[in-house]
N, C-alpha and C positions, 0 to 999 in steps of 0.2 A: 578570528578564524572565519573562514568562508567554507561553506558548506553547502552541497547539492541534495536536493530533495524529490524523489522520482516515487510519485503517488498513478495509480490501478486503483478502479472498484470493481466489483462483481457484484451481478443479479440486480441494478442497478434500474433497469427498467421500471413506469411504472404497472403497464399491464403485463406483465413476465408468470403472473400467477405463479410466482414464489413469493413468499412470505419473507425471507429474509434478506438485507441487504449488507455490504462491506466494504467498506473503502481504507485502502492500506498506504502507506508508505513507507520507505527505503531511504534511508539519506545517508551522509559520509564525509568528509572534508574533499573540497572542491579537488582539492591536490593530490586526493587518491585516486579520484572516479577512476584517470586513463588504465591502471595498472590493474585496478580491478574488471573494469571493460576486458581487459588481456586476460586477463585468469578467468575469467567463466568462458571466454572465448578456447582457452586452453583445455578446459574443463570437458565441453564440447566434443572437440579434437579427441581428447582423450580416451571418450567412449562411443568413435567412429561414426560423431553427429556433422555436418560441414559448423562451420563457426558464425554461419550465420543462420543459421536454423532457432528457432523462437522460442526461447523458454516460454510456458504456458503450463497452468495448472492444469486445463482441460486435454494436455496432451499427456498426464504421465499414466504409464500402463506399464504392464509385468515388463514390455520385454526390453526399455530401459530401465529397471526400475533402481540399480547400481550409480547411476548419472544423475538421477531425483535425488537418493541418498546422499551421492557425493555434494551434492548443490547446499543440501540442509550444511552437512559438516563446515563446508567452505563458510557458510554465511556466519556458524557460529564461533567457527576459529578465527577469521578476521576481525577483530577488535574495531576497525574501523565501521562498520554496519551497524546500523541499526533499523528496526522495525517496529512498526505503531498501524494498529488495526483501528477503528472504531466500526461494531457492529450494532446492526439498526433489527432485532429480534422481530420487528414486525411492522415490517412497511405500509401498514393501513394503519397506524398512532403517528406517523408523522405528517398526515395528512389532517391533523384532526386542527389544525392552530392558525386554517383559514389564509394560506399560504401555497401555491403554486409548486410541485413536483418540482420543477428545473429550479427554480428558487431556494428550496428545500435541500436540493444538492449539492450547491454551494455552503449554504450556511454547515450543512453535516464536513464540507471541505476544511469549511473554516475551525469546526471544533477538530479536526486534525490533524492541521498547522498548528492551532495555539499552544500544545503541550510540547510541540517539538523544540519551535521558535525561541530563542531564548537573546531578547534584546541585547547582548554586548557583543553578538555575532551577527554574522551575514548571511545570506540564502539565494540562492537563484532554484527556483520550484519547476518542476515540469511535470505536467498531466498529461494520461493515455486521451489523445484527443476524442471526443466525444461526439462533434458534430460539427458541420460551418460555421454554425452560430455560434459555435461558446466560448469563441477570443472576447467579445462583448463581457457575457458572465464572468472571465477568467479576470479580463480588467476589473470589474466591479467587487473580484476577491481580494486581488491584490489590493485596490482601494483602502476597503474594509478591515485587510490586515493593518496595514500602516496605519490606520487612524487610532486602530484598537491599542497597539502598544507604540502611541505617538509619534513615529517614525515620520514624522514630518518631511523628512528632509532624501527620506527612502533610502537609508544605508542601513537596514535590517535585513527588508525584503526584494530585495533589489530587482527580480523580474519573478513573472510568471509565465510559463511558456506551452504551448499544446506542441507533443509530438508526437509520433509514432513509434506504437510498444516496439515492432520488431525495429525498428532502427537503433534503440538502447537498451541497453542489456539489465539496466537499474530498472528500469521500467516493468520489463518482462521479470526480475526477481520478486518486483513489489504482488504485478500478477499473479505470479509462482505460490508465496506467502498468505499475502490475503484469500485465496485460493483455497488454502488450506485450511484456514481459520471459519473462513463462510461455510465451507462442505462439515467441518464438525458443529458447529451453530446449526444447521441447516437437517442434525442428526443421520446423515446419509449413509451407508454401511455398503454400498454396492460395489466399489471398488477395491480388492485389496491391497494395489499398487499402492491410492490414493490413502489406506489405514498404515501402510507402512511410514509413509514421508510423516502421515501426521504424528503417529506413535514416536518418531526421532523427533519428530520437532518438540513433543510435549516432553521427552525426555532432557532432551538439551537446556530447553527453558526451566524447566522447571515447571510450566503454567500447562492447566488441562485444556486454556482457549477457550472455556467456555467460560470466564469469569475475569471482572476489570482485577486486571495488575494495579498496583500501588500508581502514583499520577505521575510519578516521573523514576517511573525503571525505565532502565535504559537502553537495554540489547532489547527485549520483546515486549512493549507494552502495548495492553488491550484495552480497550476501552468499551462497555457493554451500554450501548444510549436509552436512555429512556425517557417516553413523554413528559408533560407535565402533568399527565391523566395517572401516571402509573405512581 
């Protein structure tokens, strides 16, 4: 089976003076993306957004707040999605291990491939691009991936690629998602647009988001990182 994997982090900076950081991903089988690309695109349409207009977690508010909800349902009725958070509680413990922020970003990438990836299948991965430089880092993941589970011959992780969130719709979902997951980590209470998406999403899942799911559930899994200090 070949499978696409469309990863988003948020609060990612390292002077951001937030304390908490998140990096999500989205993935599905390669042969569903188009159709699902079509249904949030329909989604959209639906609730009189144009079809290219950007899912984004920082845009949901009361007065779509019907087309957020619809979004959570869609994601949890399609069987084919899935989603994997890893949350970093506190961005000053991964600085502690004598190792370079942008460095650090990667390797937090790479613990969020590895639970997904599952050596008898395939992957083409794409990240909300970061900056000019990070095709460089993005090779040095892929690398790292292949060596880690032997793929010598690179028919696991077949590419890695930077796009742009508003160009994919997977992308802007992962957004959307880990979004949600960082503002409840992050304890934030100020929006109630943003308490409603998260109250369905906790409902759906089952999980409150503020704690690691089992290592390999498989529709919502969360992963909560911690130092080696902790």
């Amino acid at each position: 089976m070949d499978y696409s994997i469309y990863c988003d982090e948020t609060c990612h900076l390292e002077h951001d003076n937030i304390k908490q950081m998140a990096l999500g991903a989205v993935w599905c089988p390669s042969e569903k993306r188009a159709d699902i690309f079509k249904q949030l695109r329909e989604l959209k349409v639906k609730h009189g957004l144009k079809p290219t207009c950007e899912l984004k977690w920082n845009a949901v508010s009361p007065s779509k707040i019907d087309y957020y909800l619809d979004v959570v349902d869609y994601f949890f009725a399609n069987q084919d999605l899935h989603f994997r958070a890893v949350v970093i509680p506190d961005k000053s413990n991964i600085n502690l291990q004598g190792t370079s922020h942008d460095s650090l970003y990667y390797k937090l990438y790479f613990d969020l491939l590895k639970t997904i990836i599952d050596p008898k299948a395939s992957y083409d991965v794409y990240l909300d691009i970061k900056d000019t430089r990070g095709q460089k880092k993005v090779n040095r993941l892929k690398a790292h991936l292949n060596e880690s589970l032997y793929d010598f011959d690179r028919d696991v992780v077949k590419k890695i690629q930077q796009v742009r969130s508003h160009e994919v719709e997977l992308v802007e979902l992962s957004d959307f998602l880990v979004g949600a997951v960082c503002y409840t980590n992050r304890g934030l209470t100020g929006s109630e647009a943003k308490l409603a998406v998260i109250a369905k999403i906790r409902e759906k899942s089952g999980y409150n988001l503020l704690q690691s799911t089992l290592y390999k559930e498989d529709k919502v899994n969360i992963y909560i990182w911690k130092s080696r200090n902790e």
